[in-house]
N, CA, C and O atoms as a DFTB+ gen file, in Angstrom:
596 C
 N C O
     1  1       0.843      -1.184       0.000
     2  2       0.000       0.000       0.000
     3  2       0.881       1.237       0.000
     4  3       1.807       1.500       0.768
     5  1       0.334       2.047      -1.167
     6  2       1.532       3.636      -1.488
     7  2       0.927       4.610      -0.223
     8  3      -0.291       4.736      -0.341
     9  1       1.541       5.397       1.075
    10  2       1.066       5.957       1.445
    11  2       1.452       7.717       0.758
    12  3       0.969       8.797       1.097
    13  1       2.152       7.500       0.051
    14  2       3.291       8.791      -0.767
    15  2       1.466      10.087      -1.318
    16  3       1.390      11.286      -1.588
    17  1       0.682       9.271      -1.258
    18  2      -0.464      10.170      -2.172
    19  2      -1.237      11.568      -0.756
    20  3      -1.313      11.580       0.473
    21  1      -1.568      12.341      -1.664
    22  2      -2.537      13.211      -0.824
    23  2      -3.792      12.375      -0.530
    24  3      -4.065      11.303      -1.068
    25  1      -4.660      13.142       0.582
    26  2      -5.905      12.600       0.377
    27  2      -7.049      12.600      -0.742
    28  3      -8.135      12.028      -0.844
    29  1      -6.490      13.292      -1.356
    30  2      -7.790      13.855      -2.951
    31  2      -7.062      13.397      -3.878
    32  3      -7.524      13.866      -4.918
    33  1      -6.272      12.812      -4.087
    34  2      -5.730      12.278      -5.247
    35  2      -5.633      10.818      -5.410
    36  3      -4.752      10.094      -4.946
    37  1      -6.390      10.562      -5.946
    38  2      -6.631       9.061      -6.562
    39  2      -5.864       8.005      -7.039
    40  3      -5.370       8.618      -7.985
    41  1      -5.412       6.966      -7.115
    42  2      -4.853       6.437      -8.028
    43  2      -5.175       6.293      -9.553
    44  3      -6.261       6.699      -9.965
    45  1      -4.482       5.862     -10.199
    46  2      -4.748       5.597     -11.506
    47  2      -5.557       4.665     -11.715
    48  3      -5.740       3.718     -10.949
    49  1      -6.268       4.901     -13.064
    50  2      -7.247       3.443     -12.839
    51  2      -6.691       2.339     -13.669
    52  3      -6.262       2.678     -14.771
    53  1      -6.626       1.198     -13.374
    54  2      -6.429      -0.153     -13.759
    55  2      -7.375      -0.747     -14.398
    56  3      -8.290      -0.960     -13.602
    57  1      -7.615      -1.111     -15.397
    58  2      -8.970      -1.694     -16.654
    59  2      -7.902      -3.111     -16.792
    60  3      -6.671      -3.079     -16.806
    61  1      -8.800      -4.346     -16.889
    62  2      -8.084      -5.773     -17.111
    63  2      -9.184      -6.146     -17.907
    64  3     -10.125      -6.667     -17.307
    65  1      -9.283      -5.985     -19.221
    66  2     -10.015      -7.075     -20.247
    67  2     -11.700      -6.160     -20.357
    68  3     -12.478      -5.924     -21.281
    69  1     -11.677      -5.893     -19.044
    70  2     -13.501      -5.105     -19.287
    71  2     -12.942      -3.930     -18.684
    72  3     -11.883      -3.740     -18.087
    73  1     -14.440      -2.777     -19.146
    74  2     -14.318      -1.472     -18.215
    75  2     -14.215       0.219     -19.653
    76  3     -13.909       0.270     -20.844
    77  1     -14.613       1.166     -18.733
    78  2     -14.871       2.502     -19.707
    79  2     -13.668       2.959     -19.919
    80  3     -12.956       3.192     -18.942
    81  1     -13.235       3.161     -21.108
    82  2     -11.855       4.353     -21.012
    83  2     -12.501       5.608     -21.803
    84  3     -12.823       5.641     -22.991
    85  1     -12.603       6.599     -20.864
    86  2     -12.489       8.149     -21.717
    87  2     -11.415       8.590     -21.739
    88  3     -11.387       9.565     -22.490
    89  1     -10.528       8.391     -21.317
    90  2      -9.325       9.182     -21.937
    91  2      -8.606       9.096     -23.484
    92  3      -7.951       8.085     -23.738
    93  1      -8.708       9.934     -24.288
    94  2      -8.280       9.858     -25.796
    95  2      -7.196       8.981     -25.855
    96  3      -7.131       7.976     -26.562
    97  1      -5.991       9.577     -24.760
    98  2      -4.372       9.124     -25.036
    99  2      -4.912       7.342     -24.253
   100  3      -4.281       6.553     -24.956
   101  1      -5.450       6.783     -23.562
   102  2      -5.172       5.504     -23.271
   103  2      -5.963       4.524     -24.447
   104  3      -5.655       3.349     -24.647
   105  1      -7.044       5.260     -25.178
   106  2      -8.222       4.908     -26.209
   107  2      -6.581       4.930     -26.988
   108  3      -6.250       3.749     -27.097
   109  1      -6.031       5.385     -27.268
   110  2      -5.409       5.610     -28.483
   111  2      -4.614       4.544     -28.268
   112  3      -4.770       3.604     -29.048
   113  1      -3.530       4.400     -27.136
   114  2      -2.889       3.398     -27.040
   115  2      -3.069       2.088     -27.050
   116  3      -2.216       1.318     -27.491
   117  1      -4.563       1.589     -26.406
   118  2      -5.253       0.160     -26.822
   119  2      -5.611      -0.311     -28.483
   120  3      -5.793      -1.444     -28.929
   121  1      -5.630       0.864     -29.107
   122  2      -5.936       0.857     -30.418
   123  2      -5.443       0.410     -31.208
   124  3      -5.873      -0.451     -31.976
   125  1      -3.998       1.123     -31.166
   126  2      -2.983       1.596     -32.260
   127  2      -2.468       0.148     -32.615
   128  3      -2.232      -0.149     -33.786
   129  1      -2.292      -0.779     -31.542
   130  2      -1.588      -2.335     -31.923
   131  2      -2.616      -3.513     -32.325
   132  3      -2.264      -4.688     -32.223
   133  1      -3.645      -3.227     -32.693
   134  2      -5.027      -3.933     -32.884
   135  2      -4.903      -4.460     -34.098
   136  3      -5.444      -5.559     -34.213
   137  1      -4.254      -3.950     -35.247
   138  2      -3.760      -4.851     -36.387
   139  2      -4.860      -4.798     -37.403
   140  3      -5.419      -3.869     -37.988
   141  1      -4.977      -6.002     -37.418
   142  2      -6.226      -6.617     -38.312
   143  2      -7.364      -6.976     -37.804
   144  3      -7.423      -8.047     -37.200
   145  1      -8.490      -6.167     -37.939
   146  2      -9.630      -6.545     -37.277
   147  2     -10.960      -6.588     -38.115
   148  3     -11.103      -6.033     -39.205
   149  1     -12.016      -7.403     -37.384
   150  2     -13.034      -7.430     -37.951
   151  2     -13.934      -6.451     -37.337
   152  3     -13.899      -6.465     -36.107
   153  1     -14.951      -5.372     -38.021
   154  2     -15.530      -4.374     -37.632
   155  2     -16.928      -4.219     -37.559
   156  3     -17.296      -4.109     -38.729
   157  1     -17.948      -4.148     -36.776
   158  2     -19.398      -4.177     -37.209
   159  2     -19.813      -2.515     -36.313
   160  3     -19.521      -2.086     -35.197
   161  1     -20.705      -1.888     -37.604
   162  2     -20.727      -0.891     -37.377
   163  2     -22.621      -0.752     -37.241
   164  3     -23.268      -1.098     -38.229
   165  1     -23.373      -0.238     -35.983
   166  2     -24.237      -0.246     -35.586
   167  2     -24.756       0.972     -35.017
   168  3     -24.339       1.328     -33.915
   169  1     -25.792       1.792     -35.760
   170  2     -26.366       2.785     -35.251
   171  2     -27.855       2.332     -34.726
   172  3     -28.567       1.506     -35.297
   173  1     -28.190       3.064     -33.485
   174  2     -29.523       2.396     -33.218
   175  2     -29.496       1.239     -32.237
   176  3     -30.531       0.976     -31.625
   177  1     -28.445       0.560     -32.047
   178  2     -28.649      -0.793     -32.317
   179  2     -28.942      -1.453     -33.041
   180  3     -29.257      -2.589     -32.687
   181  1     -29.002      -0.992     -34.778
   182  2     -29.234      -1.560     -36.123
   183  2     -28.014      -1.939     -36.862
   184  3     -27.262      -0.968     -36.951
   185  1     -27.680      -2.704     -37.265
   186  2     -26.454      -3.210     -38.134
   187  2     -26.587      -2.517     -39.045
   188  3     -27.540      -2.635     -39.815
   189  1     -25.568      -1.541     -39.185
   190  2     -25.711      -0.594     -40.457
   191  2     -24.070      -1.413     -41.579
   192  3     -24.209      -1.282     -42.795
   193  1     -23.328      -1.820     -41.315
   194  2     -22.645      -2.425     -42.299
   195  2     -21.341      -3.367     -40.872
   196  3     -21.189      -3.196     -39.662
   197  1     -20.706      -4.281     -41.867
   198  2     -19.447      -5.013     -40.863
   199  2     -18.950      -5.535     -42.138
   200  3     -19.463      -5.932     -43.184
   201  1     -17.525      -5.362     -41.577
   202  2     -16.580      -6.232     -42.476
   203  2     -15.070      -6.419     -41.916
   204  3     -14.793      -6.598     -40.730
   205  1     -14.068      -6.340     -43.075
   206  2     -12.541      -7.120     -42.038
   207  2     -11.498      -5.774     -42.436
   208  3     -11.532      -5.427     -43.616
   209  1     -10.827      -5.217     -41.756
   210  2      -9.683      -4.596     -42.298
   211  2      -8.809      -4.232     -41.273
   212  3      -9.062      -4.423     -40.084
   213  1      -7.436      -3.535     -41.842
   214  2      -6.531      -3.067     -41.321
   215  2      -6.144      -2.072     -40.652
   216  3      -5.853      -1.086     -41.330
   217  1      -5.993      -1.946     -39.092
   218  2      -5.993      -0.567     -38.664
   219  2      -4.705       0.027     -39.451
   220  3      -3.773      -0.772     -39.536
   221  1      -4.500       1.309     -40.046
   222  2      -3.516       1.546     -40.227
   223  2      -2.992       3.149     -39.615
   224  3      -1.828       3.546     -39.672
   225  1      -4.133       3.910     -39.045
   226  2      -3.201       4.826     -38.117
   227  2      -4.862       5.099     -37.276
   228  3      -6.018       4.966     -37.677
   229  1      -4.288       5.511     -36.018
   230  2      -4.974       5.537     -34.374
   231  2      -4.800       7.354     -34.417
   232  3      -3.758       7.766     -34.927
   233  1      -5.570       8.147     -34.015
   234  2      -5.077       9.477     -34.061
   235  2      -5.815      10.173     -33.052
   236  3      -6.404       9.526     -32.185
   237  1      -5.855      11.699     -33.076
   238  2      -6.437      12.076     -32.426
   239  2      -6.707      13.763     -32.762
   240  3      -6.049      14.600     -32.143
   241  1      -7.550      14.107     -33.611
   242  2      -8.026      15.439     -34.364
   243  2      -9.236      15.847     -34.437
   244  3      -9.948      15.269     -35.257
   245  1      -9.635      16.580     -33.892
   246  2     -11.120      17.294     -33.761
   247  2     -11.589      17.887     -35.657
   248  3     -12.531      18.433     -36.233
   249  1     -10.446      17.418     -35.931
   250  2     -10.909      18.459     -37.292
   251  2     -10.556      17.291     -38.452
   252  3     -10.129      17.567     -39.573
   253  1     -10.791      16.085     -38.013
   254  2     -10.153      14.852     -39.383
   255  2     -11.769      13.417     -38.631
   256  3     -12.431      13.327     -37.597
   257  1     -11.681      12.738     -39.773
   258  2     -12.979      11.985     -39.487
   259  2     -12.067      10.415     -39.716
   260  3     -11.047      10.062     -40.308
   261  1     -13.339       9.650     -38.691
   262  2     -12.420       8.061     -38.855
   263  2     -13.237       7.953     -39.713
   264  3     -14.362       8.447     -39.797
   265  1     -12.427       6.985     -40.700
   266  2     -12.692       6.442     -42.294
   267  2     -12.519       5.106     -42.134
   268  3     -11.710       4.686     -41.306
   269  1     -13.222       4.320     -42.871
   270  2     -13.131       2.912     -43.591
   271  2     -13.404       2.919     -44.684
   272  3     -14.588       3.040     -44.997
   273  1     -12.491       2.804     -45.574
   274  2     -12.803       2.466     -46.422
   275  2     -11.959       0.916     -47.348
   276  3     -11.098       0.485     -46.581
   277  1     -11.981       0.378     -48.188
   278  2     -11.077      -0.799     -49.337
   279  2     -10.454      -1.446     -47.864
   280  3      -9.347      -0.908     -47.843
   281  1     -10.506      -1.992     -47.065
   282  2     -10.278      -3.105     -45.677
   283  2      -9.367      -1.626     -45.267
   284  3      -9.381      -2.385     -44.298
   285  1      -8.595      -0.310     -45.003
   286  2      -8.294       0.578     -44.525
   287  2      -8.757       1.203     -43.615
   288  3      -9.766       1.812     -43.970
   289  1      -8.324       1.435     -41.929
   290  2      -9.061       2.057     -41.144
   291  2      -8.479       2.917     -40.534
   292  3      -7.290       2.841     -40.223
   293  1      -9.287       3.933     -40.252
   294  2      -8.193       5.289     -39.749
   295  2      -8.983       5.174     -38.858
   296  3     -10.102       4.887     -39.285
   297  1      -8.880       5.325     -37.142
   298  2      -9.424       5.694     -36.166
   299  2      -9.192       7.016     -35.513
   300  3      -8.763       7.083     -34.361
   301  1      -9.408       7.839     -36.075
   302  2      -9.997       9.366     -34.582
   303  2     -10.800       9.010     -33.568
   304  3     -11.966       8.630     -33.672
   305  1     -10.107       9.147     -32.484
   306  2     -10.713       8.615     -31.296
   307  2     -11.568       9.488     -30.832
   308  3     -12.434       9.143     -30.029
   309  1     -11.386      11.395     -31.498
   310  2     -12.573      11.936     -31.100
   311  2     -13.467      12.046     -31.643
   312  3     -13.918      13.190     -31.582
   313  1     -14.080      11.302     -32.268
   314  2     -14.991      10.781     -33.047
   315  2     -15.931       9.508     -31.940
   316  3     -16.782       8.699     -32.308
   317  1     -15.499       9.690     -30.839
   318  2     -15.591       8.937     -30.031
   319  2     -15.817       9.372     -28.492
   320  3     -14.995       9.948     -27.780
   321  1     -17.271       8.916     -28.105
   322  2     -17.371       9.718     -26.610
   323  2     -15.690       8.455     -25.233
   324  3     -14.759       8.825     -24.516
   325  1     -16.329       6.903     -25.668
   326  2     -15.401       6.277     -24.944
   327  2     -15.016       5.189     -25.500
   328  3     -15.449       4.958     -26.629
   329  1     -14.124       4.252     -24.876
   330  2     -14.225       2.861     -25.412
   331  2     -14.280       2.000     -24.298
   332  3     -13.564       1.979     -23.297
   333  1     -15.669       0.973     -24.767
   334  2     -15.829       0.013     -23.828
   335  2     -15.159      -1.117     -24.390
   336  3     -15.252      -1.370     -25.591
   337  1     -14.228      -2.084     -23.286
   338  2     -13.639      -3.234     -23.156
   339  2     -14.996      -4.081     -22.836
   340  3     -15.746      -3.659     -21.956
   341  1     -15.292      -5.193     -23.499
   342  2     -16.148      -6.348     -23.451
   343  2     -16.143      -7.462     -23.630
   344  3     -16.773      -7.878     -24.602
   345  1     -15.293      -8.585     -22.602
   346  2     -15.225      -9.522     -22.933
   347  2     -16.131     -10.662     -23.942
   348  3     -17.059     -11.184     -23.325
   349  1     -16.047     -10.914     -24.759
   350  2     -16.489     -11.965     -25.208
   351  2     -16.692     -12.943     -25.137
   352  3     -15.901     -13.328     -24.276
   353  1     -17.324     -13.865     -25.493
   354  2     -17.361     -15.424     -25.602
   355  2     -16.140     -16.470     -25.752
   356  3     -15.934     -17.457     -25.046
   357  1     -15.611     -16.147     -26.518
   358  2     -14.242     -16.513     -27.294
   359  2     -12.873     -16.329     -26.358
   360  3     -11.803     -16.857     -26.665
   361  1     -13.071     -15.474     -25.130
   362  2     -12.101     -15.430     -24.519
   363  2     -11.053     -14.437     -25.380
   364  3      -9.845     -14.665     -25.457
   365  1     -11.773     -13.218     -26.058
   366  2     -11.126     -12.514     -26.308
   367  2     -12.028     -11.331     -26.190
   368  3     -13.130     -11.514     -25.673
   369  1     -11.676     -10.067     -26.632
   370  2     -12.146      -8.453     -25.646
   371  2     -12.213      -8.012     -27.070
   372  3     -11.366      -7.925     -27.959
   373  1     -13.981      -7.664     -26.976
   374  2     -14.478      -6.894     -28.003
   375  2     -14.145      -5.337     -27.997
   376  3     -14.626      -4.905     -26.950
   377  1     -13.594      -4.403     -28.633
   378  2     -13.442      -2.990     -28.161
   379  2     -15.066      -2.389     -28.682
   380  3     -15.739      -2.922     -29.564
   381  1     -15.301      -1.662     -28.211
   382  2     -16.601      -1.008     -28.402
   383  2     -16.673       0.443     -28.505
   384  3     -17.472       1.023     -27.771
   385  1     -15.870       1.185     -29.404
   386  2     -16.241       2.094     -29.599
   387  2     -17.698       3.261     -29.670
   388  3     -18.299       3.378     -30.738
   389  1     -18.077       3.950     -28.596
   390  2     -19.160       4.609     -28.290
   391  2     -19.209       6.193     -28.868
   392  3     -18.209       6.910     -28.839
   393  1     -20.425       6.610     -29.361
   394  2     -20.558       8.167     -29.616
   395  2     -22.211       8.082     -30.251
   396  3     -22.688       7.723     -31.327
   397  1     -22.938       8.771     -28.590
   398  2     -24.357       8.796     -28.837
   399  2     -24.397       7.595     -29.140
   400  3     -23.652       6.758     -28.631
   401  1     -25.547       7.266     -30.284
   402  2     -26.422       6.002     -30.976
   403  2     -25.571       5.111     -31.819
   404  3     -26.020       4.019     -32.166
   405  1     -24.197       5.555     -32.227
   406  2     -23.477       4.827     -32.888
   407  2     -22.544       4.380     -32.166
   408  3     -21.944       5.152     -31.418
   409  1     -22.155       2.772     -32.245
   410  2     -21.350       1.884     -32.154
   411  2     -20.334       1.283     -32.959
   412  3     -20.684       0.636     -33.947
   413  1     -19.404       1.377     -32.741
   414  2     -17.955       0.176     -33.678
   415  2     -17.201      -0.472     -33.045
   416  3     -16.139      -0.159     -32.507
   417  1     -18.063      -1.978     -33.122
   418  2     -17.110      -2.751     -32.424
   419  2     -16.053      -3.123     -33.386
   420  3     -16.074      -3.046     -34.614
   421  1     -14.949      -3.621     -32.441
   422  2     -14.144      -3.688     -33.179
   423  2     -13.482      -5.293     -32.304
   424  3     -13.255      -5.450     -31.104
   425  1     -13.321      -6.275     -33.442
   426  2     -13.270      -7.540     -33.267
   427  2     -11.476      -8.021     -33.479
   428  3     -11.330      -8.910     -34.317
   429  1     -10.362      -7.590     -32.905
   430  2      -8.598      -8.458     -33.310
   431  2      -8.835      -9.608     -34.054
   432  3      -9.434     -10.560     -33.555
   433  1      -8.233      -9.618     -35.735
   434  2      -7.747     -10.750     -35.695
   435  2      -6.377     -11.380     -35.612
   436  3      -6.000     -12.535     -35.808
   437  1      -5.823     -10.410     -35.304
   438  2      -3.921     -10.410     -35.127
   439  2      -4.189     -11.334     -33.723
   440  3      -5.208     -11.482     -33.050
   441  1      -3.121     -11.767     -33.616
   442  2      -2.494     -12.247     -31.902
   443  2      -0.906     -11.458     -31.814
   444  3       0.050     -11.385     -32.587
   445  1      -1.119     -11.084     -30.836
   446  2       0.204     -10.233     -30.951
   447  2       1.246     -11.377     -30.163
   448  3       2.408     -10.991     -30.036
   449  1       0.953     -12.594     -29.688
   450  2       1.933     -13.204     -29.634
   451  2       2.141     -14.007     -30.602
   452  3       3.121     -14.695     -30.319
   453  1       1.723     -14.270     -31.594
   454  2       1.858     -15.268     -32.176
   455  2       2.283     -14.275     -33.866
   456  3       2.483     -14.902     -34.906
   457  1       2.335     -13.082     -33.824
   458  2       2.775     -12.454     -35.212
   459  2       3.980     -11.676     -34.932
   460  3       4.225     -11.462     -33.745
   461  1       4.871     -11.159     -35.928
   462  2       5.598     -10.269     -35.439
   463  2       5.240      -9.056     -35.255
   464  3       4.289      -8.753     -35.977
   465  1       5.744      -7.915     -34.332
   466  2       5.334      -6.902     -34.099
   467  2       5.757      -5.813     -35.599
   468  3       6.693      -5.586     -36.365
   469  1       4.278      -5.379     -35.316
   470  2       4.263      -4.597     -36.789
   471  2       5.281      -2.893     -36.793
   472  3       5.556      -2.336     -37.856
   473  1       5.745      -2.257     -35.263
   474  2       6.473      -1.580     -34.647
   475  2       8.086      -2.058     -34.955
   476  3       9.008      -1.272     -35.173
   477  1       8.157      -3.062     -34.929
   478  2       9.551      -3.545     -35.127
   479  2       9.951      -3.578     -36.313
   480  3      11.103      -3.292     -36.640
   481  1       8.523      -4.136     -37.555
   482  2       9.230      -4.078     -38.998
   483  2       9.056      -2.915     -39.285
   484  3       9.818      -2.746     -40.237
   485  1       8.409      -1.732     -39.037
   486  2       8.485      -0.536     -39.293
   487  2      10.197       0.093     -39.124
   488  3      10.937       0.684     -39.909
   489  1      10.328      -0.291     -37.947
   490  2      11.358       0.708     -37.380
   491  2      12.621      -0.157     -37.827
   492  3      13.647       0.505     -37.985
   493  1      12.721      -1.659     -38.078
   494  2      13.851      -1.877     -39.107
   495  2      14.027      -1.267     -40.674
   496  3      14.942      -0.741     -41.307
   497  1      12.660      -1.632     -40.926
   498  2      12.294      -0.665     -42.339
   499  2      13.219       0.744     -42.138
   500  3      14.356       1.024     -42.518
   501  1      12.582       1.218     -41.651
   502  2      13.608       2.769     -41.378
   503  2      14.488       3.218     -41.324
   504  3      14.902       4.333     -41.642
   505  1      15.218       1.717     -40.565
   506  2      16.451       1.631     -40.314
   507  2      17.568       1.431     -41.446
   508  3      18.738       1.794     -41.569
   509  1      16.566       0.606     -42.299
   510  2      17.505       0.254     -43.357
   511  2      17.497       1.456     -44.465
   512  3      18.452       1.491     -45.241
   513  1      16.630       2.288     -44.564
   514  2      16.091       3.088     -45.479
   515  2      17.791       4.632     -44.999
   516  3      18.652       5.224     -45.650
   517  1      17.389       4.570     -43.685
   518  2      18.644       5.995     -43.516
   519  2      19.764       5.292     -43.433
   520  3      20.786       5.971     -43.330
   521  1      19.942       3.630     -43.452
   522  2      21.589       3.290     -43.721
   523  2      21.596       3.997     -45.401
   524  3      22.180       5.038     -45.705
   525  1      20.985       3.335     -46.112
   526  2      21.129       3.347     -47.591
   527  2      21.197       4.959     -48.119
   528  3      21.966       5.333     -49.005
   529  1      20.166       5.911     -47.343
   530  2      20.565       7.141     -48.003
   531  2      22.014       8.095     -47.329
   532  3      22.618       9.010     -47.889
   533  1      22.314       7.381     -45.712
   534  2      23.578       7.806     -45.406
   535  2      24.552       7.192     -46.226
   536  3      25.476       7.999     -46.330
   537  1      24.829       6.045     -46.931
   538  2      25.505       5.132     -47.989
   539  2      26.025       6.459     -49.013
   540  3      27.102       7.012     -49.238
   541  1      24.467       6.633     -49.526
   542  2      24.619       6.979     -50.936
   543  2      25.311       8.841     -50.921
   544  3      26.020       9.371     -51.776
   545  1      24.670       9.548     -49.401
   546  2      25.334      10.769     -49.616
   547  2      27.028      10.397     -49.286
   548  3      27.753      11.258     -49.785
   549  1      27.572       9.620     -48.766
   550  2      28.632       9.247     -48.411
   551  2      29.729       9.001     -50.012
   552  3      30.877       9.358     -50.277
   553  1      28.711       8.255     -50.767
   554  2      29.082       7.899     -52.305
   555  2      29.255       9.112     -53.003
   556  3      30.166       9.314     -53.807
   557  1      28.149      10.127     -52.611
   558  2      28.510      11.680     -53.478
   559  2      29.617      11.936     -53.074
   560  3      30.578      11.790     -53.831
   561  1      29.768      12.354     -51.866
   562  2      30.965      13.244     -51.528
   563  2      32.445      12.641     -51.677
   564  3      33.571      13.133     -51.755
   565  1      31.922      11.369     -51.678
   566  2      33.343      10.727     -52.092
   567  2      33.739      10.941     -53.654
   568  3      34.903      10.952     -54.055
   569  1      32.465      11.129     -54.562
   570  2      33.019      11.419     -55.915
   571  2      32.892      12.927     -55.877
   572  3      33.066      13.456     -56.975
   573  1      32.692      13.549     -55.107
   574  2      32.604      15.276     -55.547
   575  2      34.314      15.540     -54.851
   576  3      34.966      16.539     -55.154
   577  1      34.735      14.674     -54.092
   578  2      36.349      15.011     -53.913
   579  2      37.229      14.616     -54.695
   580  3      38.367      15.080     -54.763
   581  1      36.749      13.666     -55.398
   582  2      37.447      13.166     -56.872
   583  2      37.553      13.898     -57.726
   584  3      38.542      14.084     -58.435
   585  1      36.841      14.253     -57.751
   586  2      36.604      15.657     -59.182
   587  2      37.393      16.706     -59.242
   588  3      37.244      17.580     -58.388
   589  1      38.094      16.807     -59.946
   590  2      38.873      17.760     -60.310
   591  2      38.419      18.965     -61.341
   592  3      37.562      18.780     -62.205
   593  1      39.110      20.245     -61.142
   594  2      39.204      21.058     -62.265
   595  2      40.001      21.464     -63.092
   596  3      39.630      22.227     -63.984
């Protein structure tokens, strides 16, 4: 037990599998590694469309809209009052994106233990990309000292 806290100051809250997140930045962070998912999108409580795609960026802009479109998904989280964690059947956690009457759940089909992390091939990607253009300015200057007049 931390006694280090004031009396009015709370701890942080702890969410395990269920539970509300309003905060944008923790919505954003549950998001962003979600991969490949299956999506059913429900206003009303009416199935207005579902299908399968790729998260490919998590954000956060009052002035940009989440899109799906060709399996592509952009999530603005303020587009979004919260996100409910809901365990499932399956022994896996439905995300539930909330705002008013509309719903998007959002169904993982990645396992993040069982794929490689999509953070890692990015950032080797990158890696290899500024060896090759440090390479090649390295290759100029080595022929611009060659050069004579």
């Amino acid at each position: 037990m931390s006694y280090d806290r004031s009396p009015s100051q709370l701890p942080a809250p702890c969410i395990i599998d269920s539970g509300i997140i309003v905060n944008k930045q923790d919505m954003q962070r549950l998001l962003i590694d979600l991969g490949r998912v299956r999506y059913i999108h429900s206003l009303d409580g009416k199935l207005q469309c579902e299908g399968e795609g790729c998260i490919l960026e998590v954000f956060t802009d009052s002035h940009q809209s989440t899109m799906i479109a060709n399996h592509a998904i952009y999530l603005n989280v303020d587009s979004f009052d919260y996100l409910q964690l809901t365990p499932g059947d399956d022994r896996e956690t439905y995300f539930d994106l909330i705002q008013d009457n509309r719903q998007l759940r959002l169904i993982s089909l990645s396992n993040p233990l069982q794929e490689p992390s999509i953070r890692n091939f990015n950032a080797d990607a990158l890696e290899a990309v500024v060896t090759q253009v440090l390479s090649a300015q390295l290759d100029v200057q080595l022929d611009n000292d060659d050069f004579c007049f």
